[in-house]
Backbone bond lengths (Angstrom), bond angles and torsions (degrees), N, CA, C in turn:
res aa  C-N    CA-C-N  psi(-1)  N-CA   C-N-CA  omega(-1)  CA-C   N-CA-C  phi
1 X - - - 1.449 - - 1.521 111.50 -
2 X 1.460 121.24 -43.45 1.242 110.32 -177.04 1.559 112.43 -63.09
3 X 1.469 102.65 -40.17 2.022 109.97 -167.65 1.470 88.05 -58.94
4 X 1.072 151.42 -16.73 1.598 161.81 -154.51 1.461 97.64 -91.21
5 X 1.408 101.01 -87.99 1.721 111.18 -178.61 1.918 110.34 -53.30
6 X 1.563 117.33 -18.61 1.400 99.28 -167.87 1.891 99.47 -99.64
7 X 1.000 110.02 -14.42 1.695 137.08 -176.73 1.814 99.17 -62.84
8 X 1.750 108.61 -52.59 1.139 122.54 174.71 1.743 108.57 -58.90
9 X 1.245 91.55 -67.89 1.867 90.48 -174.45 1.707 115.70 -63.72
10 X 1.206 112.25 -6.02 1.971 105.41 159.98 1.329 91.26 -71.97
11 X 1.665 127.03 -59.83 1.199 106.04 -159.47 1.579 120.71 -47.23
12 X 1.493 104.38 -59.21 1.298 96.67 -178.77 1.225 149.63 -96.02
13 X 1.541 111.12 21.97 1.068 130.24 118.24 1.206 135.88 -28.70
14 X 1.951 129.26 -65.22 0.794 129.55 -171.72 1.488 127.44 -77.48
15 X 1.748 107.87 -22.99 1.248 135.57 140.34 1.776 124.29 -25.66
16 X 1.365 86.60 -44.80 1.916 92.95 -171.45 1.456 98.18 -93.83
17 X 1.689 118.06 -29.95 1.823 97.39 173.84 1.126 115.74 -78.64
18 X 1.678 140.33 -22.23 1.123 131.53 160.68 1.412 131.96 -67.02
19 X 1.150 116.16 16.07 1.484 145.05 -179.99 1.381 108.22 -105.71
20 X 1.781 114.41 140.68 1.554 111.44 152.93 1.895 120.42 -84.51
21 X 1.151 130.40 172.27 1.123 117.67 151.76 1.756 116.83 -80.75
22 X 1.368 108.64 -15.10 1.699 116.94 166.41 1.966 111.63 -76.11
23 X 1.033 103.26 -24.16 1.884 93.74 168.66 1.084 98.85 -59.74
24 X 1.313 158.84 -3.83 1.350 118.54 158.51 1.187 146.26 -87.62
25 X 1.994 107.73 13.81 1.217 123.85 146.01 1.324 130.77 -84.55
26 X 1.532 121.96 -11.18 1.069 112.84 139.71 1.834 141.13 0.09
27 X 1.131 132.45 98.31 1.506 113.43 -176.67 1.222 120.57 75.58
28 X 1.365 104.34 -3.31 1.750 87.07 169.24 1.493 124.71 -105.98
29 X 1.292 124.46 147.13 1.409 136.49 177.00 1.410 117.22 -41.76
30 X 1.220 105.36 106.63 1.740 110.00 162.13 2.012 77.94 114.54
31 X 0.954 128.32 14.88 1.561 110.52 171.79 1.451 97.39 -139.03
32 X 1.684 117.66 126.52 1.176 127.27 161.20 1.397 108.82 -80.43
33 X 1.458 104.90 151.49 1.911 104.83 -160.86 1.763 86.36 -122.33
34 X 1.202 122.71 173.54 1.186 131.51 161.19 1.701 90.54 -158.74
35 X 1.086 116.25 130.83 1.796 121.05 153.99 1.422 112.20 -160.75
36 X 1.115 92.55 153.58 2.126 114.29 -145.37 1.417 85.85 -138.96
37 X 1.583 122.07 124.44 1.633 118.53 169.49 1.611 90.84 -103.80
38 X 1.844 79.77 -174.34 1.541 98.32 157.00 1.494 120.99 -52.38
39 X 1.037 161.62 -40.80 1.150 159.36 -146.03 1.386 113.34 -89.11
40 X 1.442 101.00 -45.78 1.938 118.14 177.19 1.689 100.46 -54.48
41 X 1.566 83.73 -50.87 1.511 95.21 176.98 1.936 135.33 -33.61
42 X 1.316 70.15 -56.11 1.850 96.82 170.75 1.315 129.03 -60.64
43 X 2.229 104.78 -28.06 0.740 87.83 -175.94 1.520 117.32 -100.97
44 X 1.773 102.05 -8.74 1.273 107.23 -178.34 1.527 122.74 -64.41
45 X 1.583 104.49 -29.44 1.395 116.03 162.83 1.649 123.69 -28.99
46 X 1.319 101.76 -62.21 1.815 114.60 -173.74 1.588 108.80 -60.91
47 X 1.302 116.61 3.37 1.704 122.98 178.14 1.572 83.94 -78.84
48 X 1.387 114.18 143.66 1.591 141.36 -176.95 1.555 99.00 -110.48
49 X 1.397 92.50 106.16 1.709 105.72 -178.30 1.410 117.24 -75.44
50 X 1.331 122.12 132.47 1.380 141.50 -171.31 1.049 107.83 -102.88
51 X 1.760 152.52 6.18 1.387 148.05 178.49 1.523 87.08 -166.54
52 X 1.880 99.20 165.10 1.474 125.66 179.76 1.614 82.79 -57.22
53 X 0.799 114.66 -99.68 1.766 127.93 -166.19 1.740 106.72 -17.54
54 X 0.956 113.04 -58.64 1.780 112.33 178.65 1.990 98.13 -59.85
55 X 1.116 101.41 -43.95 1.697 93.62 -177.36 1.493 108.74 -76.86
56 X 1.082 150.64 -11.65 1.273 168.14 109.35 1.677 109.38 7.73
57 X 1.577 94.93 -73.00 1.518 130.05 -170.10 1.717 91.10 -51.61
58 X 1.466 120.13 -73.34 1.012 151.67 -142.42 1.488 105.05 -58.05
59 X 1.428 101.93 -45.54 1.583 141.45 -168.52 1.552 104.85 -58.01
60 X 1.499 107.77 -47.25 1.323 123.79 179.64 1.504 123.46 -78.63
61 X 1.043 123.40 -68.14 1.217 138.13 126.10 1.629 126.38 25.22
62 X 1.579 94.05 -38.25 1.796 106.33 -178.29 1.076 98.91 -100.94
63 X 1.610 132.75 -17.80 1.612 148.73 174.01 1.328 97.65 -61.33
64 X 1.523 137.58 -68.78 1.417 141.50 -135.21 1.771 94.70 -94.47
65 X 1.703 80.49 136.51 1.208 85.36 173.55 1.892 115.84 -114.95
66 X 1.766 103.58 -26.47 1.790 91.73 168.29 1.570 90.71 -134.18
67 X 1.245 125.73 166.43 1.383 142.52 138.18 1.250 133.29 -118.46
68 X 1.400 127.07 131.29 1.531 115.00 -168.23 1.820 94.69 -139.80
69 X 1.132 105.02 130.30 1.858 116.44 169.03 1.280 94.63 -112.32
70 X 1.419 116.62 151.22 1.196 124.16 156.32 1.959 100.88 -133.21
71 X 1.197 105.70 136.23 2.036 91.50 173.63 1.793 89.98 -133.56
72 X 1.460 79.39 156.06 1.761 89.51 168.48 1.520 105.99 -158.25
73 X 1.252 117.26 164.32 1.302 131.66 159.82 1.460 133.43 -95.82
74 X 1.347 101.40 -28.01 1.479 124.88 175.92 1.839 99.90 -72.66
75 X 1.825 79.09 119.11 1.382 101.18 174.57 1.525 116.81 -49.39
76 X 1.553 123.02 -44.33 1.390 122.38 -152.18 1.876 97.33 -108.02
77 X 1.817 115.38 12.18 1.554 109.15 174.84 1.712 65.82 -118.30
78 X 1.068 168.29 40.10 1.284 142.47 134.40 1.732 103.94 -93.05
79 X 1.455 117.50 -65.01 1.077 109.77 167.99 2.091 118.57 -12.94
80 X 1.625 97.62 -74.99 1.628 101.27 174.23 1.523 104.86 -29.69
81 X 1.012 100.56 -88.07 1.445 124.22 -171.41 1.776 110.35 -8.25
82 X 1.753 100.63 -58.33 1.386 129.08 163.09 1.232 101.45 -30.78
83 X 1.203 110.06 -84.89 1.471 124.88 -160.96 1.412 129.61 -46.79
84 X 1.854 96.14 -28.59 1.731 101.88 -163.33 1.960 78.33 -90.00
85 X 1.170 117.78 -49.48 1.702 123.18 -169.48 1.795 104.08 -40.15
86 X 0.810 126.17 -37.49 1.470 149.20 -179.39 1.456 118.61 -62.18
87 X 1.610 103.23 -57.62 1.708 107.77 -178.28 1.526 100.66 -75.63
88 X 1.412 106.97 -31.90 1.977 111.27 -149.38 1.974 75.89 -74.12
89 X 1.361 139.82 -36.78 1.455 142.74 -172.04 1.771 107.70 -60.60
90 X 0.878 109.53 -43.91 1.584 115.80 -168.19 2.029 90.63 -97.19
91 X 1.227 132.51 -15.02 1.266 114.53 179.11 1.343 105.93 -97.87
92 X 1.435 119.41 -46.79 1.775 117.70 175.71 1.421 128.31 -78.28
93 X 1.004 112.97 28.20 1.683 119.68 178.98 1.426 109.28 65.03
94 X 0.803 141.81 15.37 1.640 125.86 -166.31 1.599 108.49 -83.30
95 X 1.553 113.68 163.64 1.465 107.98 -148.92 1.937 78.49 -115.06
96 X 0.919 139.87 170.35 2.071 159.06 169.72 1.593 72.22 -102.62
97 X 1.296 95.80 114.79 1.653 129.75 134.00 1.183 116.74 -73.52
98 X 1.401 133.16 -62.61 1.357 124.54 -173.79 1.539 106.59 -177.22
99 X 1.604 110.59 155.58 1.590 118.43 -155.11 1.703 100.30 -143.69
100 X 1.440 87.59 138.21 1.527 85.78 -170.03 1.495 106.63 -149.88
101 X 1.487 110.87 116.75 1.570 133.49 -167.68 1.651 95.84 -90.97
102 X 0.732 125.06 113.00 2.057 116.37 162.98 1.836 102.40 -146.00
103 X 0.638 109.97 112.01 1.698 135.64 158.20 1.467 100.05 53.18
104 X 1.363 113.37 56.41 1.537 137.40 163.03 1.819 102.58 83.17
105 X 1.108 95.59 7.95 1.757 98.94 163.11 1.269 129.84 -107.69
106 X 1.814 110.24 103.27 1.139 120.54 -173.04 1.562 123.77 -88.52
107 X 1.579 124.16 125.77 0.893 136.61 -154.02 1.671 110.94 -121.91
108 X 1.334 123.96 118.71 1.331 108.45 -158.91 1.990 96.69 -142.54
109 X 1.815 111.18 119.89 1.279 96.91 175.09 1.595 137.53 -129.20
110 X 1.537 127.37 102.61 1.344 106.73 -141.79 1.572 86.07 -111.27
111 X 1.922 96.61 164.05 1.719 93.03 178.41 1.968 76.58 -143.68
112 X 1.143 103.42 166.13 1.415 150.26 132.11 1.189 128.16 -73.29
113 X 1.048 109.79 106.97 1.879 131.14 -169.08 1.749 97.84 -76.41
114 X 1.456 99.84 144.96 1.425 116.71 158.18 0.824 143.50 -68.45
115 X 1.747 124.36 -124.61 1.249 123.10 137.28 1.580 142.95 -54.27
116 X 1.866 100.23 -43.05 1.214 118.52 -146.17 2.107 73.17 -142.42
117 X 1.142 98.67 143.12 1.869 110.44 157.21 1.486 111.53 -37.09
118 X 1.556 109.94 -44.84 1.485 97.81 -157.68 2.300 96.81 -89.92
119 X 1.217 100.52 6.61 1.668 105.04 179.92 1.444 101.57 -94.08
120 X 1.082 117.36 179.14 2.010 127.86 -156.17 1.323 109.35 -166.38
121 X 1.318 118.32 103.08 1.721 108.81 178.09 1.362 103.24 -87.71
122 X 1.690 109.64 -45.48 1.715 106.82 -177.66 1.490 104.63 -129.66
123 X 1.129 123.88 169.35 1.287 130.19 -161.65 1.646 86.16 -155.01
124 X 1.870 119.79 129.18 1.525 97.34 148.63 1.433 93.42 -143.36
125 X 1.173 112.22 170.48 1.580 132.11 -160.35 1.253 105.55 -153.34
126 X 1.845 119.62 99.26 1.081 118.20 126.30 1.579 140.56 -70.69
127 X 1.439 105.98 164.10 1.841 116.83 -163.13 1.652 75.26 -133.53
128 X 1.567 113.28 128.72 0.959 100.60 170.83 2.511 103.83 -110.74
129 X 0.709 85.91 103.76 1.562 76.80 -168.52 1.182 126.10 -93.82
130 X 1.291 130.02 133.02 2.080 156.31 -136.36 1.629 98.65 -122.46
131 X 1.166 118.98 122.01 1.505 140.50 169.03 1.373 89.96 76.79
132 X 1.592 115.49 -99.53 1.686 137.60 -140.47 1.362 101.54 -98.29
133 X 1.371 106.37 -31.82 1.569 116.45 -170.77 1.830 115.78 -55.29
134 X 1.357 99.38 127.70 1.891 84.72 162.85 1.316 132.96 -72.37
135 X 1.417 125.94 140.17 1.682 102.46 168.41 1.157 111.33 -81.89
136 X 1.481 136.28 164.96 1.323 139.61 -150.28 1.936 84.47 -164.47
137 X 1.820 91.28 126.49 1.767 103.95 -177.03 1.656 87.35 -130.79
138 X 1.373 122.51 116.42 1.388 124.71 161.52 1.551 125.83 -112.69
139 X 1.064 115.80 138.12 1.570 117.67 174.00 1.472 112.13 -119.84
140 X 1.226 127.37 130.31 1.302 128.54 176.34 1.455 99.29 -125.46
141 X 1.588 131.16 139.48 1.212 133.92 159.07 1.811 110.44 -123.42
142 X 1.285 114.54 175.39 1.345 124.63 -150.30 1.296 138.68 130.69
143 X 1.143 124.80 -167.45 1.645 129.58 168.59 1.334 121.71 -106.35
144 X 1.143 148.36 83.80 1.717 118.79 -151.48 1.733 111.41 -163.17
145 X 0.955 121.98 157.41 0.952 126.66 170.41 1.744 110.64 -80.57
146 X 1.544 106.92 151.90 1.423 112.82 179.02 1.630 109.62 -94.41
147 X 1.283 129.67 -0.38 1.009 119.20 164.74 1.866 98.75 -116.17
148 X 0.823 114.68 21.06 1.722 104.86 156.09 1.603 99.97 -92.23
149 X 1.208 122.72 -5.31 1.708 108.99 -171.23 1.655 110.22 -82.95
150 X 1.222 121.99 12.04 1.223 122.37 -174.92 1.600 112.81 -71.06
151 X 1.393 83.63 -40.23 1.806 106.53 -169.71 1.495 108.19 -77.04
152 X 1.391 122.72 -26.54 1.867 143.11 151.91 1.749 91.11 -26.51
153 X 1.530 61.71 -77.71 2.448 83.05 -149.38 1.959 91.17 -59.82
154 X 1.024 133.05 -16.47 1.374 111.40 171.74 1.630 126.39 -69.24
155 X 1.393 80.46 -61.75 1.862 99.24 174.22 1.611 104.89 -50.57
156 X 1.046 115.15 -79.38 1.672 126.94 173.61 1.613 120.32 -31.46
157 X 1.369 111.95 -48.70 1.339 112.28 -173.57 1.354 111.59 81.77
158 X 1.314 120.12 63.53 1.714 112.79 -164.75 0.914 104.39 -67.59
159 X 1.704 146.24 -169.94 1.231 141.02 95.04 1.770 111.34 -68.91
160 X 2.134 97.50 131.62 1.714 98.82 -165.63 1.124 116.67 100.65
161 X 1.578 124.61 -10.71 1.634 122.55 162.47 1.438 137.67 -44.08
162 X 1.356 105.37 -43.68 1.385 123.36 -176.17 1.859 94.48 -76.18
163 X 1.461 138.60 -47.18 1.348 112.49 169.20 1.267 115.75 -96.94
164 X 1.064 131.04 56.05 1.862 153.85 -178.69 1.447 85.36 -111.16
165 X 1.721 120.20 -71.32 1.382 143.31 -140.00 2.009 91.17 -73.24
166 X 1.431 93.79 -58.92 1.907 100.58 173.99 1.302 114.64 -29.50
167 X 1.904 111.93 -56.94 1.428 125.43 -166.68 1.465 91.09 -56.16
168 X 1.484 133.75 -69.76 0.857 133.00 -152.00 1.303 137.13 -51.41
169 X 1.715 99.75 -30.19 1.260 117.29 169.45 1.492 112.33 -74.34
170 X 1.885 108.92 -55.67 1.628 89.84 -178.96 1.487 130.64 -64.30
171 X 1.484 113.55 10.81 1.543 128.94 -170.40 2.149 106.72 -66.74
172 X 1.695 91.90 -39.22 1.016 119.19 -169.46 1.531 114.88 -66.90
């Protein structure tokens, strides 16, 4: 009975670390999802880069291991969104990189350090967005530099690129 009950709790355990606490916007109405694992990853890698910038792209790319966007417009799935981005900040250690108020659009960016200051295991980025604006909740995990993400948010087209590119510079 015990090898039973302890057999159960690896599983679901291991279940809950391969999980985000953000999958649970996943699939729901009024939130566009984008998520890219390791594997996409792997495969986008084996593309044979034809310019600095695609080899750039490429370069990074072998770093990341998940990406997850979630955007919405809906006031009360941004709120959520808020809320879970907030607790998961004060429970996983992550350090505010940098915050940015401009004409009721709140911009907020924390990472998790690597090895070294200038390395990045997680990166997340809320968009907090006022009237028309979307909010935008991103998680990136991996190995990576914060100014290799320029070449990310180009190729990709993030929503949150343009203060991805900011962080990167004031990192410096």
């Amino acid at each position: 009975m015990k090898k039973v009950i302890l057999i159960t709790l690896l599983i679901v355990a291991s279940n809950s670390f391969a999980q985000s606490v953000f999958d649970k916007f996943d699939n729901q109405d009024d939130i566009t999802t984008v998520i890219v694992n390791k594997k996409m990853f792997s495969l986008l890698s084996k593309v044979n880069p034809t310019d600095k910038d695609s080899k750039q792209y490429i370069e990074l790319i072998k770093k990341l291991d998940n990406l997850k966007v979630f955007v919405t417009s809906s006031d009360k799935k941004a709120d959520d969104m808020k809320a879970t981005a907030d607790k998961y900040i004060k429970s996983s250690g992550l350090d505010e990189l940098m915050r940015i108020n401009n004409k009721g659009k709140n911009v907020k960016i924390f990472v998790k350090s690597g090895a070294n200051d200038s390395q990045i295991k997680e990166l997340l980025m809320f968009i907090e967005g006022s009237g028309k604006e979307e909010s935008v909740l991103m998680s990136l995990t991996g190995n990576f530099n914060l100014d290799e993400l320029s070449a990310l948010t180009d190729k990709m087209n993030l929503p949150g690129g343009d203060e991805l590119k900011k962080a990167g510079k004031s990192k410096k």
